[in-house]
N, C-alpha and C positions, 0 to 999 in steps of 0.2 A: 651456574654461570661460569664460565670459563675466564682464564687469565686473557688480559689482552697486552698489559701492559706491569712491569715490577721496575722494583730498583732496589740495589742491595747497596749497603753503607755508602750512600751518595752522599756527596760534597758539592755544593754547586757554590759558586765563582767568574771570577776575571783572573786572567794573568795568573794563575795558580795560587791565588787568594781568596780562601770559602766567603760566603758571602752567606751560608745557609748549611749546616753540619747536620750529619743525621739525617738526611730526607729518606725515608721508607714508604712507596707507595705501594700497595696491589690494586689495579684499577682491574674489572672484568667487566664483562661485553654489557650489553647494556646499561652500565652504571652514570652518574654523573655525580661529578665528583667535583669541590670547588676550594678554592684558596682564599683565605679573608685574611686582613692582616690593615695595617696601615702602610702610607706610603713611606718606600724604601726599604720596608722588609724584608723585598729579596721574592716575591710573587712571581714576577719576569723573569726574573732568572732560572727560577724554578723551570717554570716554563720550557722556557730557551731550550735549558738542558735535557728538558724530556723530550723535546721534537726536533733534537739533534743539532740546533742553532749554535749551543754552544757547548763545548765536550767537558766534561765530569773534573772537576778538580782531583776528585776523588770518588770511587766506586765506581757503578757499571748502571748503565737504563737498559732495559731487556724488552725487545717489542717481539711477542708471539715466541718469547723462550730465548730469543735472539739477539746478542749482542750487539745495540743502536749502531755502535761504532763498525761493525761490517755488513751492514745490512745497504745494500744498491739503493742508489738515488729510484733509480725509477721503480724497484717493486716498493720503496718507504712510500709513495707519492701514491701508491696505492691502497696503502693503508690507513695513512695519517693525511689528516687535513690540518691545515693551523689559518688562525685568523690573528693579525696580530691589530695592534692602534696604530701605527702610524698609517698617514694618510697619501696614497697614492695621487701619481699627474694620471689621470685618467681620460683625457680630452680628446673629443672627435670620438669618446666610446660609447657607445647603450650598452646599456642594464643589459640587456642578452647576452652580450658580447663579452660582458665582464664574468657572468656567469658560465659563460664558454669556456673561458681559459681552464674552468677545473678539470675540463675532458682531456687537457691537454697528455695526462699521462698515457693514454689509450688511441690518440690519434696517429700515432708514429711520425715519422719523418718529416714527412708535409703538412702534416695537422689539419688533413684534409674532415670534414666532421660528416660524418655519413646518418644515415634517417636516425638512425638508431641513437645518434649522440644525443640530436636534437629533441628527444622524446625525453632522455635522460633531464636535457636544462630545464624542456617546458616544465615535467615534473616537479624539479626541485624547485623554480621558481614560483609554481602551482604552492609547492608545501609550507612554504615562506612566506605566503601573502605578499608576493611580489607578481604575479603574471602582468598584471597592469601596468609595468614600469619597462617591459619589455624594451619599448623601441623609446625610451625618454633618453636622453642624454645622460650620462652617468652623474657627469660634476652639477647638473640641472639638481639631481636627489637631495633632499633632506637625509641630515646624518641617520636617522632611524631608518630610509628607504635605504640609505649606501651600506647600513648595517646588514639589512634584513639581503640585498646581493650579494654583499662579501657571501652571508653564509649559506648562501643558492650554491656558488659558485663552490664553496669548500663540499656542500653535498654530491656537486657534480661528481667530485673524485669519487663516490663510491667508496669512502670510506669505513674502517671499522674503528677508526680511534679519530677521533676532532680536537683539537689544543687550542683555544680562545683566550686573548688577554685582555680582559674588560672590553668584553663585547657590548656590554651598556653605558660605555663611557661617553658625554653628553647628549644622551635622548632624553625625552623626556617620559613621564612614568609609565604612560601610553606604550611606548616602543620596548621600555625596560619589560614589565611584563608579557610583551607578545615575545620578545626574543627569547627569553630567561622559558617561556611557554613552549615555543618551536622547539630550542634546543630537548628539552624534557620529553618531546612527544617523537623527535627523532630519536632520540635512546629506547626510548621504550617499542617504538614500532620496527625500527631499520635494526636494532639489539647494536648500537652503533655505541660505544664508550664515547663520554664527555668529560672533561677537564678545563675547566676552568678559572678565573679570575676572576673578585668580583667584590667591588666595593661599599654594594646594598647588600646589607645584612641583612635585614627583609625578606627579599630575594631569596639568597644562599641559604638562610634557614629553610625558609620553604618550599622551594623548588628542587633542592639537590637532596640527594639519598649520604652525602656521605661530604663532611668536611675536613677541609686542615688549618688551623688557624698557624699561621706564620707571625713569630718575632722577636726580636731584638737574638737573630743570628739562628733560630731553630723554628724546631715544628712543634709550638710549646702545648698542643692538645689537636684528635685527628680522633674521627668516629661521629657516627650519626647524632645531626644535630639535637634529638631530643636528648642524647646523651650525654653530650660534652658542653651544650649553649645555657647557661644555668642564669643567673638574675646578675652575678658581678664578674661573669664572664665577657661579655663586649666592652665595658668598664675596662675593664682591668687591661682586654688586650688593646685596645687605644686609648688607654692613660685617659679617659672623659672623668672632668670634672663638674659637679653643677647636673645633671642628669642622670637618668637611671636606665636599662635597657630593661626592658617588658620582655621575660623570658616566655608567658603563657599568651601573650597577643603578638608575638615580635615586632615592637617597638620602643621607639627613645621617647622618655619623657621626662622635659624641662622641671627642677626642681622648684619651690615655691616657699623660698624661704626669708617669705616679709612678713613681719609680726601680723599675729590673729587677729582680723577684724570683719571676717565674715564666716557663719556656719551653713553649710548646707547638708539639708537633710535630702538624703541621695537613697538610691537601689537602683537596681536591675538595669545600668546603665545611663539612670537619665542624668547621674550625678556630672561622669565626665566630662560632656562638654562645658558645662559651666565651672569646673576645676581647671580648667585650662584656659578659659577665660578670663576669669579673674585672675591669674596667675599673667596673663600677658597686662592687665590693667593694677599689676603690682599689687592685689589685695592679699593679703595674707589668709589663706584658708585651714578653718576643722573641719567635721564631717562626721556625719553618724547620722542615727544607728546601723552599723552595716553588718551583713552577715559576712563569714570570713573568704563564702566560694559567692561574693556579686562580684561582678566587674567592676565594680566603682570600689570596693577595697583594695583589690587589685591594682588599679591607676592611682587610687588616692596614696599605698606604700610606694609605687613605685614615682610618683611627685611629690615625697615626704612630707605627707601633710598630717597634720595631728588629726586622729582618725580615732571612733569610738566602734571599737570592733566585739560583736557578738559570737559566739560557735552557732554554726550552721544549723537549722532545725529543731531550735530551742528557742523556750520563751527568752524576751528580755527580761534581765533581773535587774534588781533595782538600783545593783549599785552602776549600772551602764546609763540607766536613767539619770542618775544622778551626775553622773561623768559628761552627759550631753548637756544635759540646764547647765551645768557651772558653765560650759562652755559658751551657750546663747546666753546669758547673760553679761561674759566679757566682750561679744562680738556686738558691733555699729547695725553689722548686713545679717536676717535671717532671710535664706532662699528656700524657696521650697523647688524641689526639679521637676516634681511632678511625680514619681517615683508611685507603682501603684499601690492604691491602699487596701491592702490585705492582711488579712487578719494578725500577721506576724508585725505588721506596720504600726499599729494603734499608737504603740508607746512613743514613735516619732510625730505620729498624729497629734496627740495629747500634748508633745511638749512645743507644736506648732501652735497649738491653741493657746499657749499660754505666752506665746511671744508677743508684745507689744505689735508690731508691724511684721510683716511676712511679705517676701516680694515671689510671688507663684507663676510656675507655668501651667498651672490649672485651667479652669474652663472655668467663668462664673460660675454655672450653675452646678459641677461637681462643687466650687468651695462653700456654697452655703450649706451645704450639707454636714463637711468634714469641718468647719471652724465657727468659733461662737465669739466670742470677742473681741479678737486678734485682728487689729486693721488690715485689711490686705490689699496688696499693690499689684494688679494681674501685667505679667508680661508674657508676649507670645513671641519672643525671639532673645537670644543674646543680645542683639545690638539694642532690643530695647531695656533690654535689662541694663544695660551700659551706660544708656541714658539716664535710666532713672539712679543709679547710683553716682554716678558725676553729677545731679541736679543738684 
């Protein structure tokens, strides 16, 4: 892949004061590339600076080898698209019309739009999931339709480089993932560079091939996110307290740290959503027998909950066994999640039997089979589980 875009010792700024030191891109043609950071780190300005908005405190932007600062308005308008947030008066306009203006660099004087433009808009507005919006009124759109236009109309330019500043800024998750989707499948199909902005981390993990995390005045880590997005990585770069970032699922998960008063015997995911239940109903949760590669070890370290952790593909020993009883013995709640019972299971089996009451997501007729004297309380949903422990 080829270079589309570099910067050599950039300073980005106002008034000849960096606001962001050190910025070093190479972006090349098909890539997308994205900015995460908190607010006021200097993201926009970044920005700015690369799509010519605002001139270099210090260093140089190079678009196709080319110094940004002599490079013509109208061959730039052919290379670079930028979509920014603020919100335009757009009134008396449709969705076509808005997507129009991106031909404007190719129309010449008149901005007369000939068959051939109009192929270009249906197109892009074809590739957006926008065709339907065509003759609506602009300001009529919801923010995710006005989104999904802006970036019709930036594709109109026939661009090789696109600059976007939080292109998902108030849609809802619906519109986040189609946009964050569009932008990705324009890269890869039109070999068109992306740059972006971008507040969901979620997102920017998963969809971009290549990050920068921006802050407190730099570019304090840059490289693909399997590389650089580690467990106290989004922590650290937005100061979060009270939660953890789920580096192997990319997500944030709320800590739970009210004294122990219920265990659940968890696997292969059934644990979760009941760790995060009772964590919103303030119960203090353990958890075991887990192997160290289940998903529920996984959430359960990363909602620091006291967790009785096994190596993967070995028996349980006994002093794990006996680390889980102490445990249901000091806890009110035992849960069972339902987790399947295989043969690696038994030993959580066994210490289910020997709990006084058990509240299960089982099936009747699997629990006559797996428990012999252990009262059990069948619930088939969280909320009834809710219930029955507020009873």
């Amino acid at each position: 892949m080829s270079e589309i875009l570099r910067t050599a010792r950039l300073d980005v700024g106002y008034e000849g004061k960096a606001v962001i030191s050190g910025v070093e891109i190479e972006a090349l043609r098909g890539q997308t590339i994205c900015l995460i950071g908190p607010n006021g780190a200097g993201k926009s300005t970044i920005l700015r600076t690369l799509s010519g908005m605002l001139a270099p405190v210090e260093g140089t932007v190079y678009i196709k080898g080319e110094d940004l600062r002599t490079v013509k308005t109208s061959a730039l308008s052919r290379t670079m698209a930028v979509v920014l947030t603020e919100k335009r008066n757009m009134d008396m306009t449709t969705a076509y019309e808005v997507a129009a203006m991106g031909r404007m660099p190719y129309t010449g004087f008149f901005g007369r739009l000939e068959e051939a433009d109009h192929r270009i808009i249906r197109e892009c507005m074809s590739a957006v999931g926008a065709a339907d919006l065509a003759k609506r009124e602009y300001h009529s759109l919801s923010d995710g339709e006005k989104q999904k236009v802006m970036i019709a109309r930036a594709l109109a330019q026939e661009p090789e480089l696109m600059i976007l500043d939080e292109p998902t800024s108030h849609l809802d998750i619906r519109h986040k993932v189609e946009v964050v989707g569009i932008l990705g499948r324009m890269a890869k199909e039109r070999g068109m560079t992306v740059i972006l902005a971008l507040h969901d981390v979620d997102l920017a993990v998963k969809g971009c091939q290549y990050v920068l995390l921006v802050r407190d005045g730099e570019i304090a880590a840059q490289g693909r996110p399997e590389d650089i997005v580690q467990e106290n990585t989004i922590t650290d770069l937005y100061q979060i307290s009270g939660a953890s970032y789920n580096a192997l699922l990319g997500c944030m998960e709320l800590h739970n740290e009210n004294p122990i008063s219920a265990f659940v015997s968890a696997g292969a995911g059934r644990g979760t959503p009941v760790y995060r239940a009772l964590s919103r109903m303030g119960i203090g949760t353990a958890t075991g027998i887990l192997f160290e590669n289940d998903v529920d070890c996984c959430i359960a370290r990363s909602m620091q909950l006291r967790a009785v952790v096994q190596e993967p593909f070995t028996p349980i020993g006994e002093e794990k066994i006996a680390e889980a009883a102490g445990l249901i013995r000091r806890c009110r709640y035992v849960i069972d999640s339902g987790f399947p019972a295989g043969p690696y299971c038994q030993a959580s089996l066994d210490l289910l039997r020997e709990a006084k009451q058990v509240f299960t997501f089982r099936k009747p007729e699997e629990c006559r089979e797996l428990y012999g004297s252990a009262s059990v309380c069948f619930v088939d949903s969280i909320a009834r589980l809710q219930r029955e422990l507020e009873a």
